[in-house]
C-alpha positions as CSV (number, residue, x, y, z in Angstrom):
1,X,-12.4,-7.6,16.7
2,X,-9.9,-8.6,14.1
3,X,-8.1,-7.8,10.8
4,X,-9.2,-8.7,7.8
5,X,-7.2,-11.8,7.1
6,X,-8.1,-12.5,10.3
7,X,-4.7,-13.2,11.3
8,X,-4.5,-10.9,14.8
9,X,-7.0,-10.1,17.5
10,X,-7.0,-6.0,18.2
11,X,-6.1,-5.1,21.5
12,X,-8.5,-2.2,21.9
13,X,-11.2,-1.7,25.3
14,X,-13.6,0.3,23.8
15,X,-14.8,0.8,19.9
16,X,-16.3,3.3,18.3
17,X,-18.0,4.5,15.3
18,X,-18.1,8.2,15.2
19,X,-20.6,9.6,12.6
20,X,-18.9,13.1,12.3
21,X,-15.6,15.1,12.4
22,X,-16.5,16.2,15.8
23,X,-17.6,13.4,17.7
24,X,-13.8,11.9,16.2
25,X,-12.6,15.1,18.2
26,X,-14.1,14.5,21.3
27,X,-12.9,10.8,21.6
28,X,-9.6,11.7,21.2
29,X,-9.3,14.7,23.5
30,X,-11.1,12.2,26.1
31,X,-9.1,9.5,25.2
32,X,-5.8,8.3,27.1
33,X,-4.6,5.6,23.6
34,X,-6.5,5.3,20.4
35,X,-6.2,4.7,17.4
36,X,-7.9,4.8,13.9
37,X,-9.0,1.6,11.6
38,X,-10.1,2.4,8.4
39,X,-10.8,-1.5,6.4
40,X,-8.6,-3.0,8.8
41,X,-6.0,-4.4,5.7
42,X,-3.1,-4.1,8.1
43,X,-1.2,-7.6,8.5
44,X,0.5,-6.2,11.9
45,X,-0.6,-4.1,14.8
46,X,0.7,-0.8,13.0
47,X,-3.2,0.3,13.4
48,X,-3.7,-1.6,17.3
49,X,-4.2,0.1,20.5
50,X,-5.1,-1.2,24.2
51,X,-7.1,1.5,24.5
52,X,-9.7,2.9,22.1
53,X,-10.2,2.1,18.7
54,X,-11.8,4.3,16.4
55,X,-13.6,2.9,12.8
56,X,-14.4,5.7,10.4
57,X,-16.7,3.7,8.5
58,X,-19.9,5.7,9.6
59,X,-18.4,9.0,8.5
60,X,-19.8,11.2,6.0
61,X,-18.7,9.3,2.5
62,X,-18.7,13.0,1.2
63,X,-16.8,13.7,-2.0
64,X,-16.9,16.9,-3.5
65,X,-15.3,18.4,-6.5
66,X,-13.2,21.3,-6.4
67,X,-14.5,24.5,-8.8
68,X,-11.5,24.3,-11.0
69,X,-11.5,20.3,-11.4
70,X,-8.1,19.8,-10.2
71,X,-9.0,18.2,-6.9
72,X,-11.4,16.1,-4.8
73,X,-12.1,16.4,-1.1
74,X,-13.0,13.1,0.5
75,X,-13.6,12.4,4.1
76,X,-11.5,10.0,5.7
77,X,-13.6,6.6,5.5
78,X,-14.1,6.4,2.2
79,X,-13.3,3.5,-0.2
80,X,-11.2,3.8,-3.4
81,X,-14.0,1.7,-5.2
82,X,-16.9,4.5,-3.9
83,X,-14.3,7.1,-4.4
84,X,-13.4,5.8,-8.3
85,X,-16.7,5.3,-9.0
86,X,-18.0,8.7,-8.1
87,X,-14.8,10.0,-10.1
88,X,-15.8,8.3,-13.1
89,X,-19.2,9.4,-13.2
90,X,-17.9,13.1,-13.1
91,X,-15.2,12.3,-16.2
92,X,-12.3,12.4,-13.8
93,X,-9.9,9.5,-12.6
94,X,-7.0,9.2,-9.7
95,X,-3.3,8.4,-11.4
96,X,-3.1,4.8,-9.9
97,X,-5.1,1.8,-8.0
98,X,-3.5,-0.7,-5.4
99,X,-4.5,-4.7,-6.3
100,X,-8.0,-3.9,-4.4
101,X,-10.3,-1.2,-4.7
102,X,-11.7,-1.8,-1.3
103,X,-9.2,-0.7,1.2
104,X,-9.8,2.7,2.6
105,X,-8.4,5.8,1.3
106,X,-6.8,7.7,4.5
107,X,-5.6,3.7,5.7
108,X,-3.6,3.3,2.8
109,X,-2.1,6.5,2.3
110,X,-0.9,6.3,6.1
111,X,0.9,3.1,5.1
112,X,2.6,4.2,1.8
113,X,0.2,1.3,0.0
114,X,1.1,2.0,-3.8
115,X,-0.2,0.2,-7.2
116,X,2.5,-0.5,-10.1
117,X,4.2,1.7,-12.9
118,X,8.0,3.1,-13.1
119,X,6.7,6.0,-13.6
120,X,3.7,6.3,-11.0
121,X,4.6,7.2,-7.5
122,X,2.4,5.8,-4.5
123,X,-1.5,6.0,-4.0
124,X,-0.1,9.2,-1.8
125,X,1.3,11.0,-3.9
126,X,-2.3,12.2,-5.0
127,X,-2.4,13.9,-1.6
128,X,-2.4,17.5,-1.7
129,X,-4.3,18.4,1.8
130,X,-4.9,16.4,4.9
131,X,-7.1,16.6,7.8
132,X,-5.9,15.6,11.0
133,X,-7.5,15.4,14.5
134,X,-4.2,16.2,17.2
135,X,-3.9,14.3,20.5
136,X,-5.8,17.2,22.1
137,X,-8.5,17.0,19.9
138,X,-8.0,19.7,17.8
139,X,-8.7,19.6,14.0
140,X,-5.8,20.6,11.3
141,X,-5.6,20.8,7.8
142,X,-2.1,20.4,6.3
143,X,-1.4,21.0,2.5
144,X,1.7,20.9,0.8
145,X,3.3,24.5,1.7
146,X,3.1,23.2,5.2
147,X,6.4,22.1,7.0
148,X,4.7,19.1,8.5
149,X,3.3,17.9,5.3
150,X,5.6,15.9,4.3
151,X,5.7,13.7,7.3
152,X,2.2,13.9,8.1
153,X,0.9,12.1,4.6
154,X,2.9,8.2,5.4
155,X,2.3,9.1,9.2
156,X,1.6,5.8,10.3
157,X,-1.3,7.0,12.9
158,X,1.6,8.8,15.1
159,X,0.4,12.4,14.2
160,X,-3.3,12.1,14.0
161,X,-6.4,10.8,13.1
162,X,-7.2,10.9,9.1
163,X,-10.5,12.5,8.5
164,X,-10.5,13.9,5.6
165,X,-8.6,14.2,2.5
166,X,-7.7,16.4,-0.6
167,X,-6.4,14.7,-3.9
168,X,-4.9,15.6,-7.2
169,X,-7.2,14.6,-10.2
170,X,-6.7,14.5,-13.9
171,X,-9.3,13.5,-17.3
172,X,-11.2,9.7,-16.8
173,X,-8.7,7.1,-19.4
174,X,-9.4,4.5,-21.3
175,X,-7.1,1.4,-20.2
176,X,-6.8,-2.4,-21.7
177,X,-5.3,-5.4,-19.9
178,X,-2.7,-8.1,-21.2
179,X,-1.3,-11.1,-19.4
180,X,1.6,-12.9,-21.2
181,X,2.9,-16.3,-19.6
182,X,6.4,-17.9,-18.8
183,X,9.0,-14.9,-19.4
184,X,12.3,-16.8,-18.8
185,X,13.6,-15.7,-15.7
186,X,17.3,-14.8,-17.3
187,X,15.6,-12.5,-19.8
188,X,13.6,-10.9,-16.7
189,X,17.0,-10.3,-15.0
190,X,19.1,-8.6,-18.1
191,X,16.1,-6.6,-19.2
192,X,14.5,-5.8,-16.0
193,X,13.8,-2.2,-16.2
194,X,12.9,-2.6,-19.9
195,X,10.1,-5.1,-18.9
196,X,8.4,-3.2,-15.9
197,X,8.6,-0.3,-18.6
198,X,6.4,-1.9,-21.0
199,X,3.2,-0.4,-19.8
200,X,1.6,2.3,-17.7
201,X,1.6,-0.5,-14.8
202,X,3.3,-3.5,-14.9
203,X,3.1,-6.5,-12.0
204,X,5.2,-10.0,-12.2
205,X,3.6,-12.9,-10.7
206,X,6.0,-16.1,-9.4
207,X,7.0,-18.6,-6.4
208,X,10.7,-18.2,-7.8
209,X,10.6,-21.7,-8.5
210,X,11.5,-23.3,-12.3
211,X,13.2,-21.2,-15.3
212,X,10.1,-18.9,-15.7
213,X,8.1,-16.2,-14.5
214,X,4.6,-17.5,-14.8
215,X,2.7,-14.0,-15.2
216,X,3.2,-10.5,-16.4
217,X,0.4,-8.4,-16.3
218,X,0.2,-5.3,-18.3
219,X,-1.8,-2.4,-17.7
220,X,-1.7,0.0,-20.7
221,X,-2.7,3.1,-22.1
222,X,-4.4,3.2,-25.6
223,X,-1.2,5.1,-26.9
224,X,0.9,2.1,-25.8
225,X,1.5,-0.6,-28.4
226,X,-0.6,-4.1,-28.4
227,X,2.4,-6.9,-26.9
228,X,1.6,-9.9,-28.3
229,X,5.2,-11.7,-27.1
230,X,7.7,-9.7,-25.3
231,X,11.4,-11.1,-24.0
232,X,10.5,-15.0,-24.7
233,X,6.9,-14.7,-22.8
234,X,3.8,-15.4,-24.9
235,X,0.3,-14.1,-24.3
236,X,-2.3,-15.8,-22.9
237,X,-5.3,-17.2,-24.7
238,X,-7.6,-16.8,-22.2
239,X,-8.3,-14.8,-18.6
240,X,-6.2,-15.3,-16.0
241,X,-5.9,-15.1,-12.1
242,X,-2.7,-14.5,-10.4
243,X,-3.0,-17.9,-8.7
244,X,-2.3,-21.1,-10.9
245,X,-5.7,-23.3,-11.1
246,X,-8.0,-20.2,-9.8
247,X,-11.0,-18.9,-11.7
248,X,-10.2,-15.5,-13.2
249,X,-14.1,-14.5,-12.7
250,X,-13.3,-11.8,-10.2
251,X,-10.3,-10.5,-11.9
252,X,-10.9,-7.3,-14.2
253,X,-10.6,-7.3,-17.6
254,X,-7.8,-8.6,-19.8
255,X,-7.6,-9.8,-23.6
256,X,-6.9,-6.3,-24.9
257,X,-10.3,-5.5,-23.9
258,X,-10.4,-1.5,-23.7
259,X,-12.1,-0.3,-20.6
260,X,-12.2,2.5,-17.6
261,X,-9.1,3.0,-15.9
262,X,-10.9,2.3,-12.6
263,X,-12.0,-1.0,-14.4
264,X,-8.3,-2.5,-15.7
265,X,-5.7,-0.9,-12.6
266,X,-7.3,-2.8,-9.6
267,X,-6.2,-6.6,-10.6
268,X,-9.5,-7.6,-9.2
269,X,-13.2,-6.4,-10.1
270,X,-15.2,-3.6,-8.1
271,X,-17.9,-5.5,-7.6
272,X,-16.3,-8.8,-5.9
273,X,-15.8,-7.5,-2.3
274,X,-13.7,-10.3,-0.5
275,X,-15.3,-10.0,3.0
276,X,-11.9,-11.8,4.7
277,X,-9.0,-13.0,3.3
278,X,-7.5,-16.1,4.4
279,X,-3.8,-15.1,3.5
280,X,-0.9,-12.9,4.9
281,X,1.1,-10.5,3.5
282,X,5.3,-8.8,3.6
283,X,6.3,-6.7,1.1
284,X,10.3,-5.4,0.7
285,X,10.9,-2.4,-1.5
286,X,13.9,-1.6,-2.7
287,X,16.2,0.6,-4.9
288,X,15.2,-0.3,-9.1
289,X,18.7,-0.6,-10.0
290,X,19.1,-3.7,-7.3
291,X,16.1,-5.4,-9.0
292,X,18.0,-7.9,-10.3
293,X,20.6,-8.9,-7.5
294,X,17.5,-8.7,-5.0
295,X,15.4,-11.2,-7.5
296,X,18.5,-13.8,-7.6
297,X,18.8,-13.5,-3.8
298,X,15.0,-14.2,-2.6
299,X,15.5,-16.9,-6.8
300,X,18.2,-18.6,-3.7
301,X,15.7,-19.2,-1.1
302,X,12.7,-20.9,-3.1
303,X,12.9,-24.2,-2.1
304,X,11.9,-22.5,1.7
305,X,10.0,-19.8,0.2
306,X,7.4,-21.6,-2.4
307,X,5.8,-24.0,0.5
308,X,4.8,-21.1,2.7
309,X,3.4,-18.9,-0.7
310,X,0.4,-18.6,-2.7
311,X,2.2,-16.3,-4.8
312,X,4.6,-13.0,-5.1
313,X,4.2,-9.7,-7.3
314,X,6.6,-7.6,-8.1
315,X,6.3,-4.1,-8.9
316,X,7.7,-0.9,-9.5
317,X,6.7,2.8,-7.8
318,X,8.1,6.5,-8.7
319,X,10.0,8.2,-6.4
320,X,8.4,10.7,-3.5
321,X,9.7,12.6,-1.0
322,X,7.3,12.0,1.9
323,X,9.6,11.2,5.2
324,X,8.9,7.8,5.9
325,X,7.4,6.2,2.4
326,X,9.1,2.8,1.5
327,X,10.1,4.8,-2.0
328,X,11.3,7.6,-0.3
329,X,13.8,9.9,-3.2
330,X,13.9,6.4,-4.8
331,X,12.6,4.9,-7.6
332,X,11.7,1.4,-6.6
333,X,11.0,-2.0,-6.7
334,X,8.5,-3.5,-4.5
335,X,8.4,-7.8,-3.5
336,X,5.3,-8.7,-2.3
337,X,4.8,-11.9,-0.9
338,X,1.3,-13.5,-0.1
339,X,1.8,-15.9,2.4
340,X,-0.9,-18.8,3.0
341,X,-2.4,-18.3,6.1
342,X,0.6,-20.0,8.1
343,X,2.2,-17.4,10.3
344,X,4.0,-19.3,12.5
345,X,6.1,-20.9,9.6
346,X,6.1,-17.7,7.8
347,X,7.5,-15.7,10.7
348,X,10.5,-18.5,11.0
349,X,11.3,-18.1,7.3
350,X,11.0,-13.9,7.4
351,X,14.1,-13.4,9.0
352,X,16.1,-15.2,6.5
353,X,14.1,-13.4,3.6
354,X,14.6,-9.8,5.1
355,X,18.3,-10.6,6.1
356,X,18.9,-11.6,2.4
357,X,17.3,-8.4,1.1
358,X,19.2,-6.4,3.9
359,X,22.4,-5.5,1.7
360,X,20.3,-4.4,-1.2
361,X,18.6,-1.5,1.3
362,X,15.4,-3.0,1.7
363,X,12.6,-1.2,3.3
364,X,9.3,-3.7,4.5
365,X,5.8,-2.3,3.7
366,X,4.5,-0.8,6.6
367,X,1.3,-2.5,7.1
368,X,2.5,-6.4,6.5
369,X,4.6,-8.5,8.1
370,X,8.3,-7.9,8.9
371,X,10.6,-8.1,11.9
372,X,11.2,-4.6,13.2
373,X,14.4,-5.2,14.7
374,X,16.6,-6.1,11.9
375,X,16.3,-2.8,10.5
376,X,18.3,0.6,11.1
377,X,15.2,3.0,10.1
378,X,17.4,6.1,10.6
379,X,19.7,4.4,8.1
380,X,17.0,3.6,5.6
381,X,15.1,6.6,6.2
382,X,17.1,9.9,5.9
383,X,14.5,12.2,7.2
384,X,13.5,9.3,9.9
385,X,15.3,11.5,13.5
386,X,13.2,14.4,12.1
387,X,10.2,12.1,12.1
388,X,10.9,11.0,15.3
389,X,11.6,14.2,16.7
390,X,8.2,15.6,15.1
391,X,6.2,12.3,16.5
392,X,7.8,13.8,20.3
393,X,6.5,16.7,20.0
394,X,3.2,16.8,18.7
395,X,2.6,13.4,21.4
396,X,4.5,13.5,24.2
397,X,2.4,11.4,26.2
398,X,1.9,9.0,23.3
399,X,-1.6,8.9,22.8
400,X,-1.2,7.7,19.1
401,X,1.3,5.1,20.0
402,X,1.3,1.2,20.8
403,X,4.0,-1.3,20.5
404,X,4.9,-1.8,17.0
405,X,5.5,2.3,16.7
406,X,7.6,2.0,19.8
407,X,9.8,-0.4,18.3
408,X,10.6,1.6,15.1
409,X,10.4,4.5,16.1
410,X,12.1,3.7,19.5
411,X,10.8,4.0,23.7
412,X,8.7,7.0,23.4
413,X,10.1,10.4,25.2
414,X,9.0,11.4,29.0
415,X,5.9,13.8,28.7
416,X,7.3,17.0,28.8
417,X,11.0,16.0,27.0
């Protein structure tokens, strides 16, 4: 069985597809390693296990309303495209969408996967309850009075098995789309912050080759102001896709054209579900205010950077305080890089990148590709020890662990300790 880019092989003996809460429980009491895969959009092995792997795809897709219309319980398998879609039909919306509305909602929570806006935090900050299966087997619902909350949310698989979640809501909005083409990369540095401000989501698209940032797309509210030029860039005069030369036919919605907010946040349509994608991914995240510095440093390293890419976005993500989330009491800027499907060349070239991000505090996605051991988590992280500690106690033998865990988090403790 393998990832979706198709870039690893899982390790796992045995796979299963429970069809309920409690047959989830009963694998992983019996189990001695496992693991959860939701749509398997991991680059690394942060999901892998050697022993059994669980897919919560044959779950109940149940979604459900709470009286007062603040919230929505979903169970653990579900898709942001089911889940916005059943949202929509009710009136209600969820504050932000990652690039794809088909990854699943408990996987990318448990990675701190995020969408783009200074002032929208991560696709977990939604979470307000979350259901967890223990090593022992036993079921647990954490909300946010809990102590364990907030390192349970960005858990990374070491302190349970996601089956079910509870989100914050708020009224369905209307959104339109804009792309505007070659903003001049010195404007983009003086007026970062300005820029990714614009809009209620704002990504930049480049290689960090030439004097120009190819693409800014902005996602905006109807109260935000039409931008017909902003900073030297110009808008485009027809529909775009991210990649120079590809056909924008999958892409949502741009030209101003007013639409659902489930419709215009995704960067590519509901209804296009890639079934593999032939590409790899790192992403570095980093403190706003080094925006600039961090853009001239990776702006140094083009000429071994723009063979290896199809392209890089850069974003921005609110501040949370979940323990181990990339934008942890930061506000931040996030470099994503999609790599073609290359990894041998691309893991020679990482190093480099990550070492020249290093000063600026840089934190990799966990779910793509980075080199663990270039970075001091404890020193990146500062609830990371208490994480740690947390991930000791509540799995002493480890059950939840496999190899990349072990090398952040460090040689799990004797059973017991």
């Amino acid at each position: 069985m393998k990832n979706w880019a198709g870039n690893l092989e899982y390790s796992s003996a045995n796979v299963y597809h429970p069809t309920s809460v409690q047959e989830v429980q009963q694998l992983v009491a019996d189990a001695t390693r496992i693991k959860a895969l939701g749509s398997r959009h991991s680059f690394n092995r942060v999901a892998d296990t050697e022993g059994t792997h669980i897919l919560l795809d044959a779950l109940p897709q149940d979604i459900a309303l709470s009286a007062d219309k603040t919230t929505v319980k979903v169970g653990g398998g579900i898709s942001y495209g089911a889940l916005c879609r059943a949202l929509e039909e009710s009136g209600y919306a969820i504050h932000n969408l990652a690039s794809l509305p088909h990854i699943s909602v408990a996987g990318a929570i448990q990675t701190g996967t995020h969408g783009s806006g200074v002032n929208n935090a991560s696709l977990a900050a939604a979470v307000v309850g979350i259901d967890l299966v223990r090593p022992s087997g036993e079921l647990v619902t954490l909300t946010r009075d809990d102590d364990e909350f907030l390192a349970s949310v960005v858990g990374l698989g070491a302190l349970g098995i996601v089956t079910g979640l509870e989100l914050a809501i708020q009224p369905s909005f209307e959104m339109c789309q804009r792309v505007l083409t070659n903003l001049p990369w010195d404007r983009a540095l003086v007026d970062f912050e300005a820029i990714a401000s614009s809009a209620y989501s704002v990504s930049f698209f480049t290689d960090y080759t030439g004097d120009a940032i190819p693409q800014v797309w902005f996602k905006a509210l109807d109260s935000e102001p039409a931008l017909p030029d902003l900073f030297g860039a110009t808008a485009a005069a027809a529909a775009l896709h991210p990649l120079p030369g590809m056909s924008a036919e999958n892409c949502t919605v741009q030209l101003d054209e007013p639409g659902k907010w489930l419709d215009r946040l995704p960067h590519f349509r509901h209804e296009f579900t890639p079934s593999n994608g032939e590409e790899l991914q790192s992403e570095f995240i980093l403190p706003l205010r080094e925006a600039p510095a961090a853009l001239e440093a990776v702006r140094a390293l083009s000429g071994k950077l723009a063979p290896l890419l199809f392209i890089s976005e850069i974003r921005t993500i609110a501040a949370d305080e979940f323990w181990l989330s990339p934008f942890h009491r930061q506000q931040s800027v996030a470099l994503h890089f999609t790599w073609k499907p290359l990894q041998a060349e691309v893991e020679v070239v990482l190093p480099e990148l990550e070492s020249a991000l290093a000063p600026f505090g840089s934190r990799p996605h966990w779910g793509k590709l980075f080199t663990p051991g270039l970075y001091d988590f404890a020193a990146l992280y500062p609830r990371f020890d208490d994480f740690r500690a947390l991930v000791h106690a509540n799995d002493p033998s480890g059950k939840f662990r496999n190899g990349l865990l072990d090398s952040v988090l460090g040689v799990p403790a004797p059973a017991g300790n």
